[in-house]
N, CA, C and O atoms as a GROMACS GRO file, in nm:
protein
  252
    1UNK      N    1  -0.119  -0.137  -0.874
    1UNK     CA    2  -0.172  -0.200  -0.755
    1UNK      C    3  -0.293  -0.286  -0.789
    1UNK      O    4  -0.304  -0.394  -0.731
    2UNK      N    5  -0.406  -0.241  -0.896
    2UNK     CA    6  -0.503  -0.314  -0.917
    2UNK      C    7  -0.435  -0.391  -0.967
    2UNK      O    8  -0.422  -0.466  -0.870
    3UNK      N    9  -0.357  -0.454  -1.073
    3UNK     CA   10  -0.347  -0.557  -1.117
    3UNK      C   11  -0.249  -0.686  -1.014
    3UNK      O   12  -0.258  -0.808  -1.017
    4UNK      N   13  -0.161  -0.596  -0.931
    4UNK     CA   14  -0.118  -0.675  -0.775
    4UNK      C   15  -0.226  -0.720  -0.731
    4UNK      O   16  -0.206  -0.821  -0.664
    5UNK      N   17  -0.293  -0.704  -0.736
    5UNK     CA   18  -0.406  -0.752  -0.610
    5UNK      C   19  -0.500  -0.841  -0.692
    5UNK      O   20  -0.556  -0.932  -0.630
    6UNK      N   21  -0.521  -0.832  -0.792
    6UNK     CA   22  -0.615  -0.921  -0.895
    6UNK      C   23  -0.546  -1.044  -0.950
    6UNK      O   24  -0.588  -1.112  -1.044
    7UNK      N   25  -0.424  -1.067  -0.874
    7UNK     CA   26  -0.350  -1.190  -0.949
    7UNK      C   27  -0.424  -1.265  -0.791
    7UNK      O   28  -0.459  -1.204  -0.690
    8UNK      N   29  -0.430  -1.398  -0.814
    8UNK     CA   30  -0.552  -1.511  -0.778
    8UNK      C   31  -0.470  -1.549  -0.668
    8UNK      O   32  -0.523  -1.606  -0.573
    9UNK      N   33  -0.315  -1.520  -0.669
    9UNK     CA   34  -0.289  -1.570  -0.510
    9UNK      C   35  -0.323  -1.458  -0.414
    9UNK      O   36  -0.380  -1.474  -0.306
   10UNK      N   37  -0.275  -1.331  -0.470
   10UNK     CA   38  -0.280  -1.193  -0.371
   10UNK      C   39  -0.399  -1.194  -0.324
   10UNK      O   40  -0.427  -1.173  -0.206
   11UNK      N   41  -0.482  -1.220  -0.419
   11UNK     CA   42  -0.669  -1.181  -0.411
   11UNK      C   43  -0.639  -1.308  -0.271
   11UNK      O   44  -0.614  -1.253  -0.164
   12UNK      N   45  -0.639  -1.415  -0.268
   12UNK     CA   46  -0.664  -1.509  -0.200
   12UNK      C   47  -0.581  -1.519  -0.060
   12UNK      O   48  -0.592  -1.604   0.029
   13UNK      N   49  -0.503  -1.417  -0.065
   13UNK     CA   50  -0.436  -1.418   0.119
   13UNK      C   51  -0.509  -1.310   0.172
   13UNK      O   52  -0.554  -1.307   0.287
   14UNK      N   53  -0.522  -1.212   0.081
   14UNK     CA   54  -0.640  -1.056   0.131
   14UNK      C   55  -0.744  -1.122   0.203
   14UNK      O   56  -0.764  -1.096   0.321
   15UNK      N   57  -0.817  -1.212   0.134
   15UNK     CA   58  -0.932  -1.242   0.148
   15UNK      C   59  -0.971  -1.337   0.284
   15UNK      O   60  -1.070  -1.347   0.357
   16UNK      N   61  -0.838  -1.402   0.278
   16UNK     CA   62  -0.828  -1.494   0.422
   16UNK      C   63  -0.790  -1.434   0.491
   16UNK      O   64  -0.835  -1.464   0.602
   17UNK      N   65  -0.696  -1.324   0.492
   17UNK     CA   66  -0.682  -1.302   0.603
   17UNK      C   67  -0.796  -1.110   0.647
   17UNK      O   68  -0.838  -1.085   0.760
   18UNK      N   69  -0.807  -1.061   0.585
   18UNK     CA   70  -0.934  -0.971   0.610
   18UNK      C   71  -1.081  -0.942   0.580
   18UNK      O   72  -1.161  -0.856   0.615
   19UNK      N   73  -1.083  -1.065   0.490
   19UNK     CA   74  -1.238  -1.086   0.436
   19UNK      C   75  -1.259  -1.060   0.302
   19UNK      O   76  -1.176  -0.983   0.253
   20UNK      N   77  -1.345  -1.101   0.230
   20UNK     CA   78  -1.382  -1.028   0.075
   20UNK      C   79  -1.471  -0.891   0.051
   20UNK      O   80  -1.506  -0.833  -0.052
   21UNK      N   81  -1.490  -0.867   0.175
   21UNK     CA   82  -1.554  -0.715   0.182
   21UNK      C   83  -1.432  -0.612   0.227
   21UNK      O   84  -1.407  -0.512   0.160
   22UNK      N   85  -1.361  -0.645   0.344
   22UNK     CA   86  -1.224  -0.574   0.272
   22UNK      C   87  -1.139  -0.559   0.117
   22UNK      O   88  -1.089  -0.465   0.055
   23UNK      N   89  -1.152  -0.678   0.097
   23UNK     CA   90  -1.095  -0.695  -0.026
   23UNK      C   91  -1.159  -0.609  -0.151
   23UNK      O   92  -1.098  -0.543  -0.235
   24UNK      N   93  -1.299  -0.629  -0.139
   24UNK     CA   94  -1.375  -0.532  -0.250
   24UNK      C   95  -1.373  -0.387  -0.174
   24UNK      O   96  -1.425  -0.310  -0.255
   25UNK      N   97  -1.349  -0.338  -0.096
   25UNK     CA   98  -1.320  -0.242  -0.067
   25UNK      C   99  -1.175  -0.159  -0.098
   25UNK      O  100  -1.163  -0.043  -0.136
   26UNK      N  101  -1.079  -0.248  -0.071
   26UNK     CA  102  -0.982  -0.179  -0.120
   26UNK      C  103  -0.945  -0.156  -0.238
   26UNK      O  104  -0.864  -0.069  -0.271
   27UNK      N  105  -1.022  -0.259  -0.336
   27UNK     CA  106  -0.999  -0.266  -0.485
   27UNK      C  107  -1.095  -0.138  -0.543
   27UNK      O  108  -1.069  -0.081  -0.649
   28UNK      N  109  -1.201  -0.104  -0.464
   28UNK     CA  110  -1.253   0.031  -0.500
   28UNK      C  111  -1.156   0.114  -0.442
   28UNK      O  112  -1.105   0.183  -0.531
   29UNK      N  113  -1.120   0.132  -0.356
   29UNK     CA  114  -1.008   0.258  -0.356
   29UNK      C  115  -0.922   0.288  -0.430
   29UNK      O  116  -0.910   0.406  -0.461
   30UNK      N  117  -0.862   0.219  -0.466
   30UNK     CA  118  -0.741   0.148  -0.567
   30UNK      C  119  -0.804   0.248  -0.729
   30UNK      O  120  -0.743   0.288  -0.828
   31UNK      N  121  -0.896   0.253  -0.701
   31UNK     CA  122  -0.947   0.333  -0.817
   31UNK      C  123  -1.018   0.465  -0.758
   31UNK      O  124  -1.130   0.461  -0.808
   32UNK      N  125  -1.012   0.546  -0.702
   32UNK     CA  126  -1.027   0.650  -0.633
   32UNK      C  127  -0.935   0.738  -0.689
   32UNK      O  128  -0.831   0.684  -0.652
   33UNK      N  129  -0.898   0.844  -0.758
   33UNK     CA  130  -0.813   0.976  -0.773
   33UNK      C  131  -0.761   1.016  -0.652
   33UNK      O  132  -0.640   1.026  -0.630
   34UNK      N  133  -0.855   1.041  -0.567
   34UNK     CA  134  -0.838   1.108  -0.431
   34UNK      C  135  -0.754   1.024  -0.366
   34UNK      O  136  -0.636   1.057  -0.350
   35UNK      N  137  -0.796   0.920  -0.326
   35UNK     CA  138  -0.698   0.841  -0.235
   35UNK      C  139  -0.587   0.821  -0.330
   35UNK      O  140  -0.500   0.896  -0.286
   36UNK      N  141  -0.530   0.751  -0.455
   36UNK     CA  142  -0.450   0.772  -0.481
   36UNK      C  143  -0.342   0.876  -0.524
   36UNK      O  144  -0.221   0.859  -0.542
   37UNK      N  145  -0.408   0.973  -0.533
   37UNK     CA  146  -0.309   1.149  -0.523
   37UNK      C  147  -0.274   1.135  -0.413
   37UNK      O  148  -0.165   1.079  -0.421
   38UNK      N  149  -0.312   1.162  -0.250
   38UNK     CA  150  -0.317   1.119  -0.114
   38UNK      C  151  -0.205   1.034  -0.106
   38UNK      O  152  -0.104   1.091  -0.066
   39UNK      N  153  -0.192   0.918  -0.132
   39UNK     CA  154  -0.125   0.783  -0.117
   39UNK      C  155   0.076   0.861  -0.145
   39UNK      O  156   0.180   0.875  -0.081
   40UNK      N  157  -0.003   0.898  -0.325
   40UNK     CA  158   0.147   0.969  -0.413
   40UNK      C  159   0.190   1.040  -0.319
   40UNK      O  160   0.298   1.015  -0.267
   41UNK      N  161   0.125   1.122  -0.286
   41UNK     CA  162   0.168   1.268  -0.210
   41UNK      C  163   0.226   1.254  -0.054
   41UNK      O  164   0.330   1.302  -0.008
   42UNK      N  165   0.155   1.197  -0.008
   42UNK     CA  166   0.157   1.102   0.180
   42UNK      C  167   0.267   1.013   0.202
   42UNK      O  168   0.384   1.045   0.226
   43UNK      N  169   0.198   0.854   0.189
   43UNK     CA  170   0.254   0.747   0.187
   43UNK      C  171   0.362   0.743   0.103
   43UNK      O  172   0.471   0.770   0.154
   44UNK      N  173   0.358   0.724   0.024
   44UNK     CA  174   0.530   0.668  -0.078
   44UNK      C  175   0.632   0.786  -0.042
   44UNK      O  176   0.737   0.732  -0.077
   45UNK      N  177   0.666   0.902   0.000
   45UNK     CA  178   0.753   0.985  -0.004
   45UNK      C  179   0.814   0.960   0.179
   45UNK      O  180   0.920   1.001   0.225
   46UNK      N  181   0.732   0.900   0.235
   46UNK     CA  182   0.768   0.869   0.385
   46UNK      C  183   0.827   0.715   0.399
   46UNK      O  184   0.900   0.679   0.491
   47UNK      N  185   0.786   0.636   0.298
   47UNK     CA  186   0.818   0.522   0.307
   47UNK      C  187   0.938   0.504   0.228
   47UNK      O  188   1.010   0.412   0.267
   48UNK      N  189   0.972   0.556   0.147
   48UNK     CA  190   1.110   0.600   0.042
   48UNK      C  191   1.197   0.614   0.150
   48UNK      O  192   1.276   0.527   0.185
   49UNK      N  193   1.179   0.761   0.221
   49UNK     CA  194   1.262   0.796   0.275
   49UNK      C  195   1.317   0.674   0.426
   49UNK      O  196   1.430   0.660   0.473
   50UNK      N  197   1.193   0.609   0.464
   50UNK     CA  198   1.260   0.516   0.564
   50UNK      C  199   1.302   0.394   0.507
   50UNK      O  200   1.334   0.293   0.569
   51UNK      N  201   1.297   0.415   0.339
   51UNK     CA  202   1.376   0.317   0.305
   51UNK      C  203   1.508   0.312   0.255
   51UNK      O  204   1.587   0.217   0.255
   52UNK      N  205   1.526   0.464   0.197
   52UNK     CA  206   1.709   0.459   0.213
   52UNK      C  207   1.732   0.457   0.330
   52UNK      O  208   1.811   0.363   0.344
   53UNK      N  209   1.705   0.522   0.468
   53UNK     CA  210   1.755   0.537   0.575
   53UNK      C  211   1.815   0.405   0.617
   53UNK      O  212   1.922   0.383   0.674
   54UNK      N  213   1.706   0.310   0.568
   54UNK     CA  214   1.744   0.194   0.676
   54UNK      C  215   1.877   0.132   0.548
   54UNK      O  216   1.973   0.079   0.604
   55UNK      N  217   1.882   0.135   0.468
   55UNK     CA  218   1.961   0.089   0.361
   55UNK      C  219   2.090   0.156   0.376
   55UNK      O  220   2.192   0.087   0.374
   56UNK      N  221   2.096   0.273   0.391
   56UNK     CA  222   2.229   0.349   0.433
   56UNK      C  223   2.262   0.351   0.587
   56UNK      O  224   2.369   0.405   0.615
   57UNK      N  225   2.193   0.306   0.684
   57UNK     CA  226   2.216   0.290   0.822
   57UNK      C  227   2.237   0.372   0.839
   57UNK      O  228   2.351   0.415   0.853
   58UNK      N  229   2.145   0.430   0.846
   58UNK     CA  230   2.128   0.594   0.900
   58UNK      C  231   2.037   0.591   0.967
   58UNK      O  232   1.936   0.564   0.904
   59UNK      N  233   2.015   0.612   1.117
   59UNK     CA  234   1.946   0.595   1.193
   59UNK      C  235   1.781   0.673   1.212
   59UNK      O  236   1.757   0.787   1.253
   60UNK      N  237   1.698   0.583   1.172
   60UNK     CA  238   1.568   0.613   1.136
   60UNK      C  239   1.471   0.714   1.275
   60UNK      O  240   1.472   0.675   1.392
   61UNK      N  241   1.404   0.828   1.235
   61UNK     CA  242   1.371   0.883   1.366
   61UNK      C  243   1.240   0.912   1.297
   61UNK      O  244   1.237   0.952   1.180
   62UNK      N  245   1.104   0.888   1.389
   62UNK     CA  246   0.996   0.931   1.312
   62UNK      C  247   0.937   1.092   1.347
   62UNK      O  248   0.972   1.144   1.453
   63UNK      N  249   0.876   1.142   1.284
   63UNK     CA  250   0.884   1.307   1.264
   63UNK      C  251   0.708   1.348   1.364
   63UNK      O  252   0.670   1.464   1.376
   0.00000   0.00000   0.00000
């Protein structure tokens, strides 16, 4: 993700469109343990799953 976000176009739509203090903010998270264990553990296993769903048309229901 840090290096997604450090390529000069990504950096440059972040920045227009939420500011460069968002932007340096999220790039410190991005390096956080915590939030990224969180993220592993949370986010990606919910977003997986609504992403075969929608791929197998299997009708998506949120929990």
């Amino acid at each position: 993700m840090i290096s997604y976000f450090q390529q000069e176009e990504r950096k440059k739509i972040v920045i227009e469109q939420f500011g460069m203090a968002a932007y340096e903010e999220m790039m410190f998270h991005t390096r956080d343990p915590i939030k990224v264990g969180l993220t592993n553990k949370k986010v990606l296993p919910g977003f997986l799953q609504y992403a075969i769903r929608s791929l197998t048309c299997t009708p998506v229901t949120t929990n």
